[in-house]
C-alpha positions in Angstrom: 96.8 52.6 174.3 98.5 50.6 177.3 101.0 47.8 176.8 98.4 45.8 177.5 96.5 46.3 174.6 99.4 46.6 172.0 100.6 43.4 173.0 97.0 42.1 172.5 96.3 43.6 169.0 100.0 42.5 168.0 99.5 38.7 168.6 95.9 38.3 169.8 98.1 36.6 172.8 98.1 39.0 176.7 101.5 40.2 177.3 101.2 38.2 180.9 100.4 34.7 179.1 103.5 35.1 176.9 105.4 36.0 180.2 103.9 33.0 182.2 104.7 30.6 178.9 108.2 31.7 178.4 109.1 31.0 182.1 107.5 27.8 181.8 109.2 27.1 178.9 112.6 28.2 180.9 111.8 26.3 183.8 111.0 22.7 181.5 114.4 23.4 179.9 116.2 24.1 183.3 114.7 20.7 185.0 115.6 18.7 182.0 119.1 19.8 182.4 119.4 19.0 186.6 118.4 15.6 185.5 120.4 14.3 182.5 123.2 13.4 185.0 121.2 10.6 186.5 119.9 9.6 183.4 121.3 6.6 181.8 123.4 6.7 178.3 120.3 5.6 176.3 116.6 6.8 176.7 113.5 5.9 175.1 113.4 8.7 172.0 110.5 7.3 170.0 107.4 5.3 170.9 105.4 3.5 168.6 101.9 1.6 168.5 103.2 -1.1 170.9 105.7 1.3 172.7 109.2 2.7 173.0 110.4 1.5 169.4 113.6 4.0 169.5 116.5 4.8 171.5 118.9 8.0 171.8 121.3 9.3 173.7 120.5 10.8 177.1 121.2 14.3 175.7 118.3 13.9 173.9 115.9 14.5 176.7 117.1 18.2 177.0 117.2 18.5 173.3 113.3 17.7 173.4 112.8 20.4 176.4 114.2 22.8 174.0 111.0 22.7 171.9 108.5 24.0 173.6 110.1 27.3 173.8 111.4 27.2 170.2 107.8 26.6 169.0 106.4 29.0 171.4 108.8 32.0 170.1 107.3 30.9 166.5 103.8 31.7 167.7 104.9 35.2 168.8 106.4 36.0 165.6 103.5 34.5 162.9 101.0 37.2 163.7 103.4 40.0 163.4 104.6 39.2 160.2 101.6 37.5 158.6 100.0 39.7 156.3 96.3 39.7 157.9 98.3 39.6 161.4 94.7 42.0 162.4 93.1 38.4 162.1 94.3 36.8 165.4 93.0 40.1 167.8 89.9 39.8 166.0 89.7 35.8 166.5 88.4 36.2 169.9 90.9 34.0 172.6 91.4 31.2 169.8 94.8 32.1 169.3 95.6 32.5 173.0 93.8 29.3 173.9 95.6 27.5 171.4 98.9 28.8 172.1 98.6 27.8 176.0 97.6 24.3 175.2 100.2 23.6 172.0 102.6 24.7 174.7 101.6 23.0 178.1 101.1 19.5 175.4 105.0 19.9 174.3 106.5 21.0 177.8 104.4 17.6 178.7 105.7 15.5 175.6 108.9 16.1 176.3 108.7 14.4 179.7 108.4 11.0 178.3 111.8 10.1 178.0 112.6 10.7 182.0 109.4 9.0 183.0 110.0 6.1 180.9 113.4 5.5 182.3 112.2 6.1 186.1 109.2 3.5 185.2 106.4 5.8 185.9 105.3 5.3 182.3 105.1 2.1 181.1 107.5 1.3 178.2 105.2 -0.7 176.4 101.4 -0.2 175.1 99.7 3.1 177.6 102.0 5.9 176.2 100.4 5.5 172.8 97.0 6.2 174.6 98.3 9.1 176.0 99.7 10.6 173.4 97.0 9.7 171.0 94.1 10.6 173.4 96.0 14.1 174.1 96.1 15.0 170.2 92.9 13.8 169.7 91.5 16.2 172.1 93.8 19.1 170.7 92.0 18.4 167.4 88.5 18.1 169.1 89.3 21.9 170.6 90.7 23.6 167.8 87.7 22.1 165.5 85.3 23.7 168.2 86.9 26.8 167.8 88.3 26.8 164.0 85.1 28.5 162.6 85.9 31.5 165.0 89.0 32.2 163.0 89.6 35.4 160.9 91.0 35.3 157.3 94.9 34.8 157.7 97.7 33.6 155.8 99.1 31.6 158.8 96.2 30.0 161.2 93.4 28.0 159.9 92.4 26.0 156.7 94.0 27.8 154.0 93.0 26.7 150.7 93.3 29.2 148.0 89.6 29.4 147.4 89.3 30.1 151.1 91.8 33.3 150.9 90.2 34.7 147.9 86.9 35.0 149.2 85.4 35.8 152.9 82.6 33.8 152.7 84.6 31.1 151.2 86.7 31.3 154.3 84.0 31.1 156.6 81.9 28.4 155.7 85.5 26.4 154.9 86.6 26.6 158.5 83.2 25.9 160.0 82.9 22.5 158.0 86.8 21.8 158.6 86.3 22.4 162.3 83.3 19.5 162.2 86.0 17.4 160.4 88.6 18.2 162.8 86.5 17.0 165.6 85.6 13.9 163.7 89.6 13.4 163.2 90.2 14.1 167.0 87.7 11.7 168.2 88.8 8.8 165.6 92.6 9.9 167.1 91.3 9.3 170.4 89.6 5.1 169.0 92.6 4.2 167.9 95.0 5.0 170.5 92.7 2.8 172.7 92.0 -0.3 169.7 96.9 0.5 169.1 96.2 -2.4 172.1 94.7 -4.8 170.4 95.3 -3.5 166.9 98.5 -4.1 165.2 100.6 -0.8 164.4 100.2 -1.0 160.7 96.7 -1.3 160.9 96.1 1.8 163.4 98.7 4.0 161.1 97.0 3.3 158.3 93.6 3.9 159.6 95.2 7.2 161.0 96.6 8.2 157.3 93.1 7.7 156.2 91.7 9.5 158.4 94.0 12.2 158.3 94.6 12.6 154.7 90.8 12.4 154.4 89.5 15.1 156.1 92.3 17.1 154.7 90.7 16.0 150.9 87.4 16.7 151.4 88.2 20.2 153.2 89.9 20.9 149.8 87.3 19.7 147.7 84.3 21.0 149.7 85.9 24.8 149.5 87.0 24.3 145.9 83.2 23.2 145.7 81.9 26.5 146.9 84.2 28.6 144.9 82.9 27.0 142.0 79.3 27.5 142.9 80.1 31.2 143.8 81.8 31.5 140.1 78.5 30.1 138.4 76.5 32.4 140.4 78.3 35.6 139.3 77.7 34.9 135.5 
């Protein structure tokens, strides 16, 4: 077996995307430290429903370019240490896909200090939008490609039910993809109604919406298990 392959079957991830993500991840880190000289002592660290609702020091900025490659050097260490690590080869490119966009998303997030300051985002009201529409669609991909998953301790829905039982697993991920999508899309509303919503109201709907499809993935795959138990008597 080449490298190639080993490095596919150990993370489900080529050995040339991890190369090509790490010296991404360099680079971000590298550009955010040319510029923190011109940067002023305080920069926009936190935005909120109306906008930039926190401030930090300028050091910051680099701090947040640091990220990407810490949670990128997470994702090559999960598979190889997660019990059913066989389960992210066998996921077809989910793992890869998700890995490449997770990544490109936080080398992108942790721009908006910099652009804020140089007043190519706006401080107030479009960032939210952004950010919001950008998670939503994350949601809306991974919930398109969440019933693909194999059984794993790491990736996925993981309810106990689910992990005790294939079939469990499989028809838990399919319906929690489908509630994914529905959490992307409402992600994607309410970044667009933050403008003319107030930010207590648009958390709150998020919480609910969150902490709802969360729920009823629980209860739906504590559902089945209890339907498979009754069957086996």
């Amino acid at each position: 077996m080449n490298n190639e392959n080993k490095g596919i079957h150990a993370t489900g991830v080529s050995p040339r995307v991890w190369i090509a993500l790490v010296a991404l991840c360099v680079a971000n880190i590298v550009a955010h430290l040319m510029v923190m000289p011109s940067l002023p002592a305080q920069i926009p660290t936190h935005w909120g429903a109306n906008g930039v609702d926190g401030w930090g020091p300028s050091w910051m900025a680099s701090a947040h370019g640091v990220l990407p490659l810490v949670l990128l050097a997470m994702f090559y260490v999960v598979p190889r240490i997660d019990p059913k690590g066989e389960a992210y080869r066998t996921s077809g490119k989910f793992y890869q896909g998700f890995v490449i966009a997770f990544t490109l998303f936080m080398c992108a997030i942790s721009w908006l200090g910099e652009l804020t300051v140089w007043g190519v985002v706006p401080a107030v009201g479009s960032v939210n939008v952004l950010i919001s529409g950008a998670v939503g669609l994350l949601f809306i991909g991974v919930g398109n490609y969440l019933p693909r998953v194999k059984q794993n301790y790491t990736l996925g829905i993981k309810t106990p039910w689910a992990l005790a039982d294939p079939e469990n697993w499989r028809r838990t991920q399919r319906f929690g993809g489908a509630c994914f999508m529905v959490l992307g899309v409402g992600l994607i509303v309410m970044g667009v109604a933050g403008s003319v919503l107030s930010s207590e109201v648009v958390a709150a709907v998020i919480a609910v919406l969150a902490f709802g499809s969360v729920g009823v993935v629980y209860v739906y795959s504590y559902l089945l298990w209890r339907k498979s138990q009754r069957a086996a008597r």
